[in-house]
CHARMM-style PDB file with segment names, atoms N, HN, CA, C and O in Angstrom:
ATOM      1  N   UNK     1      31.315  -5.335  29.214  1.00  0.00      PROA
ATOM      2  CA  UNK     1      30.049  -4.655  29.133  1.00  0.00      PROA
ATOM      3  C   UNK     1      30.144  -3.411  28.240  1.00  0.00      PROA
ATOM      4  O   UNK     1      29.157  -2.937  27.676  1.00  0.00      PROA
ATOM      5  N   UNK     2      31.644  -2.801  28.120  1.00  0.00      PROA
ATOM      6  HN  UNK     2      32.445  -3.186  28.578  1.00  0.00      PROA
ATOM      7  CA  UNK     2      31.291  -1.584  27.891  1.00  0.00      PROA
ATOM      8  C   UNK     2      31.144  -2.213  26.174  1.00  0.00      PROA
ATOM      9  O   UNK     2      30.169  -2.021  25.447  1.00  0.00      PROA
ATOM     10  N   UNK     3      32.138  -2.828  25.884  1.00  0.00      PROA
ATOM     11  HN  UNK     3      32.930  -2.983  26.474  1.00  0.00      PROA
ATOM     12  CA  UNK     3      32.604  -3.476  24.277  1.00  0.00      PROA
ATOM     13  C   UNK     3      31.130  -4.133  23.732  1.00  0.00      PROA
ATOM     14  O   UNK     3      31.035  -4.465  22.550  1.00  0.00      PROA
ATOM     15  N   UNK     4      30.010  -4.295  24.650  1.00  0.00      PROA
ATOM     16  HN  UNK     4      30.086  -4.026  25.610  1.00  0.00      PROA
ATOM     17  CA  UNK     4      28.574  -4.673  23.718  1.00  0.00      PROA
ATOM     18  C   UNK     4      27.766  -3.585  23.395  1.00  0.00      PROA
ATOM     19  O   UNK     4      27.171  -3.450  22.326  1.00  0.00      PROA
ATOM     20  N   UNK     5      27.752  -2.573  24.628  1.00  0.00      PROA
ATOM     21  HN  UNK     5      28.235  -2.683  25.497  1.00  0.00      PROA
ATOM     22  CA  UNK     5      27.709  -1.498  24.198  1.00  0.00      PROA
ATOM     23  C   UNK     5      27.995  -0.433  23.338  1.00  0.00      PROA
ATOM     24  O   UNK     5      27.212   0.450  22.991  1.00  0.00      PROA
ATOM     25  N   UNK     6      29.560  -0.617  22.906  1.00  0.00      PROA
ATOM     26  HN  UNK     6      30.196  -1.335  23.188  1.00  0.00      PROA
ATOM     27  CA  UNK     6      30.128  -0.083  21.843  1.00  0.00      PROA
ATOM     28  C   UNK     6      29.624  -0.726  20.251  1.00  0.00      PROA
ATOM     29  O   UNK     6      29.175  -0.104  19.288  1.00  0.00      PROA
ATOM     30  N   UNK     7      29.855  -1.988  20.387  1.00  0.00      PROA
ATOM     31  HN  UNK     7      30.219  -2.493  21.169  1.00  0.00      PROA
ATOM     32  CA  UNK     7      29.209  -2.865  19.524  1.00  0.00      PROA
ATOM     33  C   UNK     7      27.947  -2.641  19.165  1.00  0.00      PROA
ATOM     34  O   UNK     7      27.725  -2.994  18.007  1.00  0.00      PROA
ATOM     35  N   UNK     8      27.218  -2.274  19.620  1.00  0.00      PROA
ATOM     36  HN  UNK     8      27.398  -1.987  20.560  1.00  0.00      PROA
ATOM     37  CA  UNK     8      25.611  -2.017  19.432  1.00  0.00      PROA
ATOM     38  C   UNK     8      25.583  -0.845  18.816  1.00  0.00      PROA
ATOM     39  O   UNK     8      25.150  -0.606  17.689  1.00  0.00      PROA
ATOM     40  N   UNK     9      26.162   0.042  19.757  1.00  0.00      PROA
ATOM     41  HN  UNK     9      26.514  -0.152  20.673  1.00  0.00      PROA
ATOM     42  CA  UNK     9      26.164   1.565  18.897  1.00  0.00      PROA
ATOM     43  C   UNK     9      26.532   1.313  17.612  1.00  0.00      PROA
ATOM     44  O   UNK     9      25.818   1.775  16.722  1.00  0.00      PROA
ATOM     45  N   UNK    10      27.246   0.843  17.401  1.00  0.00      PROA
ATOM     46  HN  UNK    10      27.826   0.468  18.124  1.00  0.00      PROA
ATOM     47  CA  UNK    10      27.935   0.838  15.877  1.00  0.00      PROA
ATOM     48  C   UNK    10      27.282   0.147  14.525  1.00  0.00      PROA
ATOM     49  O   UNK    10      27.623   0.389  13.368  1.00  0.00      PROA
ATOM     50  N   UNK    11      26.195  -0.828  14.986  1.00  0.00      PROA
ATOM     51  HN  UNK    11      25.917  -1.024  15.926  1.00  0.00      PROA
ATOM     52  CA  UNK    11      25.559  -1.626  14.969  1.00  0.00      PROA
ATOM     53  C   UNK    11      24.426  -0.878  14.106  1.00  0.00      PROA
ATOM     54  O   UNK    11      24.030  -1.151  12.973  1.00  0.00      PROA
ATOM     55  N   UNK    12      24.030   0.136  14.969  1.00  0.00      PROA
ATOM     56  HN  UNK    12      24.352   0.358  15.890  1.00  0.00      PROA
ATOM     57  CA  UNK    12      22.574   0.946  14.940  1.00  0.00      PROA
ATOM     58  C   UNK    12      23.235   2.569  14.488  1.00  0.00      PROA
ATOM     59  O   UNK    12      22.489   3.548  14.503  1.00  0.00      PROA
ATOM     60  N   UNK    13      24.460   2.667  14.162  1.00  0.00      PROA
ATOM     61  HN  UNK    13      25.066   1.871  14.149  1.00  0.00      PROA
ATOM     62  CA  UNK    13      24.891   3.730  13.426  1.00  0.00      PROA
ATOM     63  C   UNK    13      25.035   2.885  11.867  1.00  0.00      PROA
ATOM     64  O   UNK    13      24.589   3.561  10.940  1.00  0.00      PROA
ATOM     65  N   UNK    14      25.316   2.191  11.661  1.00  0.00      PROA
ATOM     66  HN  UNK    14      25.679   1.641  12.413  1.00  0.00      PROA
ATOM     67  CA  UNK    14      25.523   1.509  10.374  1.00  0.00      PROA
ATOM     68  C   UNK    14      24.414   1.082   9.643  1.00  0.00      PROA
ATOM     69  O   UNK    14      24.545   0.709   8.477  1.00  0.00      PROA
ATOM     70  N   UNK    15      22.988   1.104  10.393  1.00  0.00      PROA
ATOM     71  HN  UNK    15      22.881   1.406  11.340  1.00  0.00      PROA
ATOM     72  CA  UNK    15      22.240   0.642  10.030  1.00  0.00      PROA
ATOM     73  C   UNK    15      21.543   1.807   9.974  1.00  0.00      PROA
ATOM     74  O   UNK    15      20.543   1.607   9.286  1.00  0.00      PROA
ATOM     75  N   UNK    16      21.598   3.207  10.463  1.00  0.00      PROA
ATOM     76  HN  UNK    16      22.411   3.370  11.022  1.00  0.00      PROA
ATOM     77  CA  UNK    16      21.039   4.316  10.159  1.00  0.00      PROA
ATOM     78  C   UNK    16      21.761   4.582   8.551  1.00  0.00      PROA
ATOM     79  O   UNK    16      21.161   4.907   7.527  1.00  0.00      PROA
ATOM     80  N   UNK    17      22.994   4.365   8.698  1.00  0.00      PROA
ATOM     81  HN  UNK    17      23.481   4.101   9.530  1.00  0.00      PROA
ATOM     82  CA  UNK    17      23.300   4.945   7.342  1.00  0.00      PROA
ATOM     83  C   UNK    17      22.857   4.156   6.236  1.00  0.00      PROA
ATOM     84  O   UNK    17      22.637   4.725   5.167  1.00  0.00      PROA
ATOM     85  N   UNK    18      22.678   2.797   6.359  1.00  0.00      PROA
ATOM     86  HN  UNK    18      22.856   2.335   7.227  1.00  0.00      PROA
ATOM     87  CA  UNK    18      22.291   2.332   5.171  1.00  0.00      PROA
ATOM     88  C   UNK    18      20.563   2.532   5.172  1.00  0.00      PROA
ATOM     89  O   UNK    18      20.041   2.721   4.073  1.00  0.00      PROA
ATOM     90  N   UNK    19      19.906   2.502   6.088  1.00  0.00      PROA
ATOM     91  HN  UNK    19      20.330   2.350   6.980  1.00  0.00      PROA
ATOM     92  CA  UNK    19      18.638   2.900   5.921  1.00  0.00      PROA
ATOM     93  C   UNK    19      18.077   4.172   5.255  1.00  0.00      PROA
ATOM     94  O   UNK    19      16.959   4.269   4.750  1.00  0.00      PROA
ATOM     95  N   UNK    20      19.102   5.216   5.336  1.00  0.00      PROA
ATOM     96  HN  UNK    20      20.010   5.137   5.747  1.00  0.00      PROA
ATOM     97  CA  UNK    20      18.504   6.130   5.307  1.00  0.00      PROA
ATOM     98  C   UNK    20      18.809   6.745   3.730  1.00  0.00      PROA
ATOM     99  O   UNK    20      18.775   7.976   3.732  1.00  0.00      PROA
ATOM    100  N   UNK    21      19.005   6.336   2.820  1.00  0.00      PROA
ATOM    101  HN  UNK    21      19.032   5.337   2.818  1.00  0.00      PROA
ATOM    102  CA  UNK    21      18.818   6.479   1.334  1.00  0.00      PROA
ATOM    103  C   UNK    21      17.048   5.661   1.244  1.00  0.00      PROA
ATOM    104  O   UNK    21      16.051   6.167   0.727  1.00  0.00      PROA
ATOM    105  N   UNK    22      17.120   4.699   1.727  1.00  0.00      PROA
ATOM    106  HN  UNK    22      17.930   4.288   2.146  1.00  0.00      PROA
ATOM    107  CA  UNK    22      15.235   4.321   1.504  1.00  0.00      PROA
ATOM    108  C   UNK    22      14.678   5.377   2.567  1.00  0.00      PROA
ATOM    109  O   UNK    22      14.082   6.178   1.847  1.00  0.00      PROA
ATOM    110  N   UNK    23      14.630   5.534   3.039  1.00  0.00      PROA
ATOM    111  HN  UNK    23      15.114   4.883   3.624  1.00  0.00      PROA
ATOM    112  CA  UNK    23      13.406   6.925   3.883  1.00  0.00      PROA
ATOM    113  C   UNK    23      13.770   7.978   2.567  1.00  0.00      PROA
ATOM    114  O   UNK    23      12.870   8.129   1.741  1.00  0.00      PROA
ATOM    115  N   UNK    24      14.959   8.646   2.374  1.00  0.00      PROA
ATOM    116  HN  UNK    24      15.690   8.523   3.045  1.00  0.00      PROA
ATOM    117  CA  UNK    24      14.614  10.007   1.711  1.00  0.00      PROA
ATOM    118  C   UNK    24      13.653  10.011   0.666  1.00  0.00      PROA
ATOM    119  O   UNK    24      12.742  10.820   0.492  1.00  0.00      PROA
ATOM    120  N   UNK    25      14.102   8.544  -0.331  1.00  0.00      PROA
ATOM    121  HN  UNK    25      14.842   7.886  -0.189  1.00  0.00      PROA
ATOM    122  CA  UNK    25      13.872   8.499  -1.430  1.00  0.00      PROA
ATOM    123  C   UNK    25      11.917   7.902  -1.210  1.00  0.00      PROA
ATOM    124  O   UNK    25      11.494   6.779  -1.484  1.00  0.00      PROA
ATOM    125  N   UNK    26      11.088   9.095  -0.651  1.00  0.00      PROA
ATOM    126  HN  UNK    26      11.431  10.007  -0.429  1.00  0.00      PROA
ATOM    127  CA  UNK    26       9.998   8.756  -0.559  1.00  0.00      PROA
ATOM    128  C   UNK    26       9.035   9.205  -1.905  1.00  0.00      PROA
ATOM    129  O   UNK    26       9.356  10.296  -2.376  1.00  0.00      PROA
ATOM    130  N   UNK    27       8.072   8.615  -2.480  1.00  0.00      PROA
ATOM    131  HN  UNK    27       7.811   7.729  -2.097  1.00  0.00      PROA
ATOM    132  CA  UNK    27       7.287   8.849  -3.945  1.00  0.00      PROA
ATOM    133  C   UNK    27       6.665  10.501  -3.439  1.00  0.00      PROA
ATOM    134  O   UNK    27       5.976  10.878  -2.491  1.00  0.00      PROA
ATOM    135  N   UNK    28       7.325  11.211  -4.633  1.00  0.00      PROA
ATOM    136  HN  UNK    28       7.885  10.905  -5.403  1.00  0.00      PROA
ATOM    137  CA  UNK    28       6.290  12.400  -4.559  1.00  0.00      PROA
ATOM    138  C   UNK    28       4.999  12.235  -4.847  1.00  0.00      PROA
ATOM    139  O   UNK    28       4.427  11.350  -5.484  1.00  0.00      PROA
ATOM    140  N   UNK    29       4.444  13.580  -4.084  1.00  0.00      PROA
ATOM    141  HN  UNK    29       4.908  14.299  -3.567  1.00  0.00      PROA
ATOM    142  CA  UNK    29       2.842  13.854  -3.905  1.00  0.00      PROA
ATOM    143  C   UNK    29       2.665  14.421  -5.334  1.00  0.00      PROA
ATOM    144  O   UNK    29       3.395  14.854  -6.225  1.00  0.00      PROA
ATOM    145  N   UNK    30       1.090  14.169  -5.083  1.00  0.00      PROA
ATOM    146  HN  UNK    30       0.497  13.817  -4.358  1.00  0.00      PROA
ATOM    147  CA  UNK    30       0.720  14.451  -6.389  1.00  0.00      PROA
ATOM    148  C   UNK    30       0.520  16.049  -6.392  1.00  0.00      PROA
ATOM    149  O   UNK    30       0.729  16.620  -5.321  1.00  0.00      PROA
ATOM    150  N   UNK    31       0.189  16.707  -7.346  1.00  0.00      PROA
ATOM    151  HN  UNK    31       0.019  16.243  -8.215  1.00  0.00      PROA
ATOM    152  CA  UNK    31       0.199  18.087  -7.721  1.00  0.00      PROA
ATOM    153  C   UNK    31      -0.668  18.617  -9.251  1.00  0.00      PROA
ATOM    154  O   UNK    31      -0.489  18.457 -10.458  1.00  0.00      PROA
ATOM    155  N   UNK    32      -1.412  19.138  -8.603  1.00  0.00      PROA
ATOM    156  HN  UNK    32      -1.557  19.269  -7.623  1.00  0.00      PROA
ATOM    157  CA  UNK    32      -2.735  19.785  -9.885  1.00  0.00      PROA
ATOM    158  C   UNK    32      -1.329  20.787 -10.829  1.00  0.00      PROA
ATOM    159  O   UNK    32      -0.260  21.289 -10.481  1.00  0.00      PROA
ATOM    160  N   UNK    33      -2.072  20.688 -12.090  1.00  0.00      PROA
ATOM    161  HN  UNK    33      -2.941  20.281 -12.373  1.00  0.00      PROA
ATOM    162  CA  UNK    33      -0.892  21.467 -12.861  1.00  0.00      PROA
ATOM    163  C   UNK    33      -2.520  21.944 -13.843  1.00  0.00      PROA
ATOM    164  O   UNK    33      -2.599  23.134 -14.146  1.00  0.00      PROA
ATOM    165  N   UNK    34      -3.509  21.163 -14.206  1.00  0.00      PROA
ATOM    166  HN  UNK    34      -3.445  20.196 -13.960  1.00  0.00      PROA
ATOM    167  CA  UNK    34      -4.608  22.045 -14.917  1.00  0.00      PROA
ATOM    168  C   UNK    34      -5.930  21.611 -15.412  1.00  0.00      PROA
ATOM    169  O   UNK    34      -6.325  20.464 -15.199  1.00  0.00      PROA
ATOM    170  N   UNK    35      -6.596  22.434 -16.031  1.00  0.00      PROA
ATOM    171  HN  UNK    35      -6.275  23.365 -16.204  1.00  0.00      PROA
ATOM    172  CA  UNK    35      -8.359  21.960 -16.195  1.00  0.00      PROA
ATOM    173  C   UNK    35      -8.625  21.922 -17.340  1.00  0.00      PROA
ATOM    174  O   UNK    35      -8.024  22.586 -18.184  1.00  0.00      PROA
ATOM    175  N   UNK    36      -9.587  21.128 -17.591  1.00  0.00      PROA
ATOM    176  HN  UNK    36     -10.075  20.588 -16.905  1.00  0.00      PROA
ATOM    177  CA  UNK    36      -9.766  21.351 -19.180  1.00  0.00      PROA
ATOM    178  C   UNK    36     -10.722  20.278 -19.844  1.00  0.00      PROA
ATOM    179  O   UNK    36     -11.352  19.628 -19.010  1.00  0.00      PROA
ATOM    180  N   UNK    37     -10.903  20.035 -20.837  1.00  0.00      PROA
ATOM    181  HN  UNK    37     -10.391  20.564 -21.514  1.00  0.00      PROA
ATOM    182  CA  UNK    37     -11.756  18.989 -21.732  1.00  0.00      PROA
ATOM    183  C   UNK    37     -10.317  17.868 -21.783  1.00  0.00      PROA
ATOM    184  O   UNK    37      -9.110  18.109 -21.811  1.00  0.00      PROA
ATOM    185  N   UNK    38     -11.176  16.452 -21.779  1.00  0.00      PROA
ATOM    186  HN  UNK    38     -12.156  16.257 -21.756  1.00  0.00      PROA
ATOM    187  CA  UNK    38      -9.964  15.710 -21.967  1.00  0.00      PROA
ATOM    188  C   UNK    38      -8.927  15.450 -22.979  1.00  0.00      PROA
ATOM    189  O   UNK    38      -7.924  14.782 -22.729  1.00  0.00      PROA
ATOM    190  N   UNK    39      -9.234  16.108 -24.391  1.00  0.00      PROA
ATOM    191  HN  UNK    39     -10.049  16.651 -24.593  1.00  0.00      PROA
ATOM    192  CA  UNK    39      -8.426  16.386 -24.978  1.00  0.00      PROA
ATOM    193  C   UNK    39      -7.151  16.935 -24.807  1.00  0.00      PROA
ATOM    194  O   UNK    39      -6.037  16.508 -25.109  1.00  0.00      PROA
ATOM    195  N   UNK    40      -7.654  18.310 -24.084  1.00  0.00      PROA
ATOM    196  HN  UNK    40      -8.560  18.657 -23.839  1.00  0.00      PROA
ATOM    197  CA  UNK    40      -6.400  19.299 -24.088  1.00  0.00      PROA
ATOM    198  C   UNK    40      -5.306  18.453 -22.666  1.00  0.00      PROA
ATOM    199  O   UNK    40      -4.093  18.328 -22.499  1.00  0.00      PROA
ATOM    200  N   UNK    41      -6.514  18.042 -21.904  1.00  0.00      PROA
ATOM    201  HN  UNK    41      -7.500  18.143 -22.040  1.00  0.00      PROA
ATOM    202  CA  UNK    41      -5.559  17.830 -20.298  1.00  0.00      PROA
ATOM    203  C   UNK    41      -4.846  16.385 -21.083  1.00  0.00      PROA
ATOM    204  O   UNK    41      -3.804  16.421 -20.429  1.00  0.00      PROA
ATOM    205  N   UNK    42      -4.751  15.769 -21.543  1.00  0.00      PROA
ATOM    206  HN  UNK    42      -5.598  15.740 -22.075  1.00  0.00      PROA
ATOM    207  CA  UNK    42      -4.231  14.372 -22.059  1.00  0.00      PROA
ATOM    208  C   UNK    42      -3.364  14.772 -23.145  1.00  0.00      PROA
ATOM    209  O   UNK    42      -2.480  13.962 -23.422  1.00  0.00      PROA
ATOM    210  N   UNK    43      -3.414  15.813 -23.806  1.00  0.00      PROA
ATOM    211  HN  UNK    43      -4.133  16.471 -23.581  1.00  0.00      PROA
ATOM    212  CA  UNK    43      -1.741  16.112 -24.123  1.00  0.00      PROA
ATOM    213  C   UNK    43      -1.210  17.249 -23.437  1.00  0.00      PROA
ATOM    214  O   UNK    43      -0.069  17.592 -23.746  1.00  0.00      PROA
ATOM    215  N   UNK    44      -1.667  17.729 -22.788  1.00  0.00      PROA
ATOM    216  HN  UNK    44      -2.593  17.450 -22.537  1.00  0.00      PROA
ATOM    217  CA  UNK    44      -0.772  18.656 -21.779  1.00  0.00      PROA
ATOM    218  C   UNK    44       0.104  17.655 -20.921  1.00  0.00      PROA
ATOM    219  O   UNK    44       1.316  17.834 -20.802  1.00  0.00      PROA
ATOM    220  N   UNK    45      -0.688  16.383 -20.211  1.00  0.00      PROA
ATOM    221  HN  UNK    45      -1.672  16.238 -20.307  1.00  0.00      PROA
ATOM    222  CA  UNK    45       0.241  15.215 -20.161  1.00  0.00      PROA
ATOM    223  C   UNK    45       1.517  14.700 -20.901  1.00  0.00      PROA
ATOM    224  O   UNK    45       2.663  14.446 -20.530  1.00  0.00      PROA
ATOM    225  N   UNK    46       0.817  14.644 -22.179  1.00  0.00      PROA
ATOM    226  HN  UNK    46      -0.113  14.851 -22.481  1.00  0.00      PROA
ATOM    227  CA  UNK    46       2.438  13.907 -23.063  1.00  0.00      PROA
ATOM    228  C   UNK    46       2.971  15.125 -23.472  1.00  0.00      PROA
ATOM    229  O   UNK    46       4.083  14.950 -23.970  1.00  0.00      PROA
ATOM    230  N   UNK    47       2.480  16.768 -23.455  1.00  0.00      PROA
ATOM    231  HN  UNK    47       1.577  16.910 -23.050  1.00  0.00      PROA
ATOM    232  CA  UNK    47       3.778  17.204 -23.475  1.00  0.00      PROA
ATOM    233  C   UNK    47       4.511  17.584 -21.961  1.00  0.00      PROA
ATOM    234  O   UNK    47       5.613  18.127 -22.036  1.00  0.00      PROA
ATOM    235  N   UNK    48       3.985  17.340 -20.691  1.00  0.00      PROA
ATOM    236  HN  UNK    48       3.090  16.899 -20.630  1.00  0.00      PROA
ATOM    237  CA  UNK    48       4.910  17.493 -19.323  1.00  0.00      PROA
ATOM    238  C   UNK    48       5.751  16.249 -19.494  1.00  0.00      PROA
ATOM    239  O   UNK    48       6.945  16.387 -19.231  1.00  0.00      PROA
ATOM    240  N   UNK    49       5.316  14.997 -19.907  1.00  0.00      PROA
ATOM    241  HN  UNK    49       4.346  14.885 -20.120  1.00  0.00      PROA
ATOM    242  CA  UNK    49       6.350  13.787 -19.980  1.00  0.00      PROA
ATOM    243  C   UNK    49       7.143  13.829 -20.811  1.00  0.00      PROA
ATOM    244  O   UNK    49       8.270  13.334 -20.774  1.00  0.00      PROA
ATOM    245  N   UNK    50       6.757  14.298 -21.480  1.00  0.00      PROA
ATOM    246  HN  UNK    50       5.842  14.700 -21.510  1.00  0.00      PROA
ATOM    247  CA  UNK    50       8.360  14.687 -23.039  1.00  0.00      PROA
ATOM    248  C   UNK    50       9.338  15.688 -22.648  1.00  0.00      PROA
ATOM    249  O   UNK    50      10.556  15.520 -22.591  1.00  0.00      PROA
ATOM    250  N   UNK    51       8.574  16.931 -22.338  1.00  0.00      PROA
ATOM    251  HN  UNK    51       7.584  17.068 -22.385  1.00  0.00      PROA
ATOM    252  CA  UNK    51       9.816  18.153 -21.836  1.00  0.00      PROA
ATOM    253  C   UNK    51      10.091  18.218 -20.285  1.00  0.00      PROA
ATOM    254  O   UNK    51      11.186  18.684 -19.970  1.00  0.00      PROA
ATOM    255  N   UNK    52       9.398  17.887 -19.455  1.00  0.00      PROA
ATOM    256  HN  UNK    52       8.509  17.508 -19.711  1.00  0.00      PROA
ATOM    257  CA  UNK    52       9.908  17.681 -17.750  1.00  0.00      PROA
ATOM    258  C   UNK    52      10.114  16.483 -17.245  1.00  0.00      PROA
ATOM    259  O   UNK    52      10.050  15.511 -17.997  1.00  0.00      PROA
ATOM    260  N   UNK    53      10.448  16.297 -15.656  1.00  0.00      PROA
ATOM    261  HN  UNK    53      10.500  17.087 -15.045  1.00  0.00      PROA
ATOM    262  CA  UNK    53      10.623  15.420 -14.584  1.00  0.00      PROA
ATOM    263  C   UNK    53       9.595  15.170 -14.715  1.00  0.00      PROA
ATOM    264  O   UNK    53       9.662  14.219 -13.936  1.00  0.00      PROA
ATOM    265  N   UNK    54       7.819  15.143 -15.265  1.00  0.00      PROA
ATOM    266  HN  UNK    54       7.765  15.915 -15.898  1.00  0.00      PROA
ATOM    267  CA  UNK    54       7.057  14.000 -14.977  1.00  0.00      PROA
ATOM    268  C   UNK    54       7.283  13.169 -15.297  1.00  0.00      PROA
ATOM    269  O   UNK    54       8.014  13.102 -16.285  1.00  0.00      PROA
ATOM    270  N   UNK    55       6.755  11.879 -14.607  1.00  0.00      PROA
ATOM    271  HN  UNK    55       6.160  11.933 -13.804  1.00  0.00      PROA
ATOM    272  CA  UNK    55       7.026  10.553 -14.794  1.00  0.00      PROA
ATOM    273  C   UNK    55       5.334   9.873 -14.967  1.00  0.00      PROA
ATOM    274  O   UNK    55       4.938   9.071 -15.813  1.00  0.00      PROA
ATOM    275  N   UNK    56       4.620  10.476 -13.922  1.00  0.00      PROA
ATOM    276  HN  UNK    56       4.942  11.128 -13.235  1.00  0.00      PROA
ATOM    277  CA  UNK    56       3.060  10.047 -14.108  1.00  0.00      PROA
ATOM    278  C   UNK    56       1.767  11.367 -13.938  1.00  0.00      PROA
ATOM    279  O   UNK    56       1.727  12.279 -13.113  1.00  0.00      PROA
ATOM    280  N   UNK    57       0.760  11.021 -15.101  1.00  0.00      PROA
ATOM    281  HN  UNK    57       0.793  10.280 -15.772  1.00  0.00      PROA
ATOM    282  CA  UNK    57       0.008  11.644 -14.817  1.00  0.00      PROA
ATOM    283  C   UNK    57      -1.473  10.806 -14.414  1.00  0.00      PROA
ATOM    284  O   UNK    57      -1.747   9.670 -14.799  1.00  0.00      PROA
ATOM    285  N   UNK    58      -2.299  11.638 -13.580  1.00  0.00      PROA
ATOM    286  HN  UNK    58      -2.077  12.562 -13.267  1.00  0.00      PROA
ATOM    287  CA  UNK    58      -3.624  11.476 -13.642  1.00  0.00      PROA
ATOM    288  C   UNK    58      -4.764  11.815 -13.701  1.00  0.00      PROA
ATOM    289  O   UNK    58      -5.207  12.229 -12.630  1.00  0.00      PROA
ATOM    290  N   UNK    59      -5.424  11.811 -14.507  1.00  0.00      PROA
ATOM    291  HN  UNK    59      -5.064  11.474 -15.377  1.00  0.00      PROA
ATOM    292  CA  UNK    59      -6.844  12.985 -15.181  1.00  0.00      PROA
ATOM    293  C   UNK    59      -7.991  12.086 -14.168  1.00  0.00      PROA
ATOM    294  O   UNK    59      -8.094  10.871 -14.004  1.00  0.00      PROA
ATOM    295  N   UNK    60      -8.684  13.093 -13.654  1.00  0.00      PROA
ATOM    296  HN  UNK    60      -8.600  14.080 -13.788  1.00  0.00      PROA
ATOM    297  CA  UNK    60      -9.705  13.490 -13.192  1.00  0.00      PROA
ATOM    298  C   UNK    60     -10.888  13.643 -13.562  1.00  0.00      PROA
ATOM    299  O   UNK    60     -11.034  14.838 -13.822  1.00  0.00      PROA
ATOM    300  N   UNK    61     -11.866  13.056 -13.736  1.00  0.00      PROA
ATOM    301  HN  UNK    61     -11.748  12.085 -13.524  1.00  0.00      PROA
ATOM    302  CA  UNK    61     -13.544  13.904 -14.257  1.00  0.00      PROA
ATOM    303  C   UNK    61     -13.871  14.285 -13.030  1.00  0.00      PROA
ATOM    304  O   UNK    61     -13.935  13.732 -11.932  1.00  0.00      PROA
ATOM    305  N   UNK    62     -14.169  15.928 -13.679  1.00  0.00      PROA
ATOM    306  HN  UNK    62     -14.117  16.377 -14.570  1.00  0.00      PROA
ATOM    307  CA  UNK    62     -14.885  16.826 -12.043  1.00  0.00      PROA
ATOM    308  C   UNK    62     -16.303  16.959 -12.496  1.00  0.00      PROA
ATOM    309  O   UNK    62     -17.220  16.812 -11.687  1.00  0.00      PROA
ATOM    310  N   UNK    63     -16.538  17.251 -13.852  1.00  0.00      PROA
ATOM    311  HN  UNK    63     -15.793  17.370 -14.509  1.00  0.00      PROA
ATOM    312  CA  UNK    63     -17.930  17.319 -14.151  1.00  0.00      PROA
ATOM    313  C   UNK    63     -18.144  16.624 -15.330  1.00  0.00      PROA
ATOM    314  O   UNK    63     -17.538  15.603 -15.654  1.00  0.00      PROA
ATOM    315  N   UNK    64     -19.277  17.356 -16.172  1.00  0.00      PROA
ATOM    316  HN  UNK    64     -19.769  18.186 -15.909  1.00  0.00      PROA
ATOM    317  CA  UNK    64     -19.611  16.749 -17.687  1.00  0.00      PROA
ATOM    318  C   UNK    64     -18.841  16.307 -18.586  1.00  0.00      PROA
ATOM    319  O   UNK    64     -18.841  15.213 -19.150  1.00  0.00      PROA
ATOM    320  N   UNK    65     -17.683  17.862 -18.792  1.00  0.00      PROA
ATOM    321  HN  UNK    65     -17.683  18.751 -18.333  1.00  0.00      PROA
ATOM    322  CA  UNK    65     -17.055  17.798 -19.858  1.00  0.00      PROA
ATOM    323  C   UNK    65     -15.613  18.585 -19.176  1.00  0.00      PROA
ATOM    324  O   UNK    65     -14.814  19.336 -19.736  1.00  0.00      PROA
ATOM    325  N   UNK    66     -15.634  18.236 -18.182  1.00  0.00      PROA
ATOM    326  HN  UNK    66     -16.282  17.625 -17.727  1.00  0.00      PROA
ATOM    327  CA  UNK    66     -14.394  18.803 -16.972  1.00  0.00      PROA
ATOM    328  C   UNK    66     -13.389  17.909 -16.380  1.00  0.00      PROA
ATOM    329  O   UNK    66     -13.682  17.094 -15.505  1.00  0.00      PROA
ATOM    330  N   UNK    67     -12.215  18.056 -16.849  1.00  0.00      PROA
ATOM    331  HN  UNK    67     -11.976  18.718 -17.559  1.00  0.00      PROA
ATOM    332  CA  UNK    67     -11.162  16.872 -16.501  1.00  0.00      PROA
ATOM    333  C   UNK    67     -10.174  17.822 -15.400  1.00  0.00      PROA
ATOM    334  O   UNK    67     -10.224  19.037 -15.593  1.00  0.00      PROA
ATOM    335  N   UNK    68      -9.548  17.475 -14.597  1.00  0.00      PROA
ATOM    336  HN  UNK    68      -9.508  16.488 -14.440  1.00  0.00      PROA
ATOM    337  CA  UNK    68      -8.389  18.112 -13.921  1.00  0.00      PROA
ATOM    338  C   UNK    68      -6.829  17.227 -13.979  1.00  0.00      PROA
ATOM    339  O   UNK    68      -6.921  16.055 -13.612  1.00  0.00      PROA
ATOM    340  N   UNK    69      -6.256  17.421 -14.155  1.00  0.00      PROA
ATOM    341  HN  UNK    69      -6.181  18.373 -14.453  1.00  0.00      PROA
ATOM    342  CA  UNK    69      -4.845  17.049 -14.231  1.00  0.00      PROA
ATOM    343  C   UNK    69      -3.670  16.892 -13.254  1.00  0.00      PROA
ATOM    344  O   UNK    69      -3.023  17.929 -13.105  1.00  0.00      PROA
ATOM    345  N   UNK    70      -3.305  15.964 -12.646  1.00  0.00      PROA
ATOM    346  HN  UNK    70      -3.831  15.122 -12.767  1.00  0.00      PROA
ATOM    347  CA  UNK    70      -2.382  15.978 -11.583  1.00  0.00      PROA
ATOM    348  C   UNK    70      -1.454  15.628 -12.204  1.00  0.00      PROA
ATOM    349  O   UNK    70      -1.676  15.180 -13.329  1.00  0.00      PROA
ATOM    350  N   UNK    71       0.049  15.704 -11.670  1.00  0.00      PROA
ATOM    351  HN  UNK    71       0.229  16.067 -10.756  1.00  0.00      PROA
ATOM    352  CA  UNK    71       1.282  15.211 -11.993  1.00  0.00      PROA
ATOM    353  C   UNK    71       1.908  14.395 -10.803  1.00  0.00      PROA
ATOM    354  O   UNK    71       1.388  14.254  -9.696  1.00  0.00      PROA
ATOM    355  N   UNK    72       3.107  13.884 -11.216  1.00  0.00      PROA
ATOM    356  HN  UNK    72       3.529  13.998 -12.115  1.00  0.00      PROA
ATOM    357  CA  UNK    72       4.454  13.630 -10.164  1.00  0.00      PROA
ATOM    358  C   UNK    72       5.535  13.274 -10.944  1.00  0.00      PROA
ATOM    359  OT1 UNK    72       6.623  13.038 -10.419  1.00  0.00      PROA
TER     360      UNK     72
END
């Protein structure tokens, strides 16, 4: 009894460790970085993807001629 017990633990410790590289590695949130006409916010994009860690952006229409800019 005690050796299934031991067995199990070990079981569900081994399986914490391999699980737990997929939990950390969760997709970052998105994050406003700026405002603008879509001109300016759509290369403020390709220049955060050229010189930083962005990987994606997404523009926004808030009004007429009003775009907002998120990253991740």
């Amino acid at each position: 009894m005690l050796r299934k017990i031991a067995v199990s633990a070990a079981l569900a410790a081994g399986f914490l460790v391999t699980a737990a590289p997929g939990i950390a590695a969760a997709e970052p949130t998105w994050r406003y970085v700026t405002s603008g006409g879509h001109s300016y916010v759509h290369a403020e994009c390709n220049n955060l993807k050229r010189f930083s860690n962005v990987t994606e952006c997404m523009i926004v229409k808030v009004g007429n001629r009003e775009y907002k800019l998120y990253v991740r």
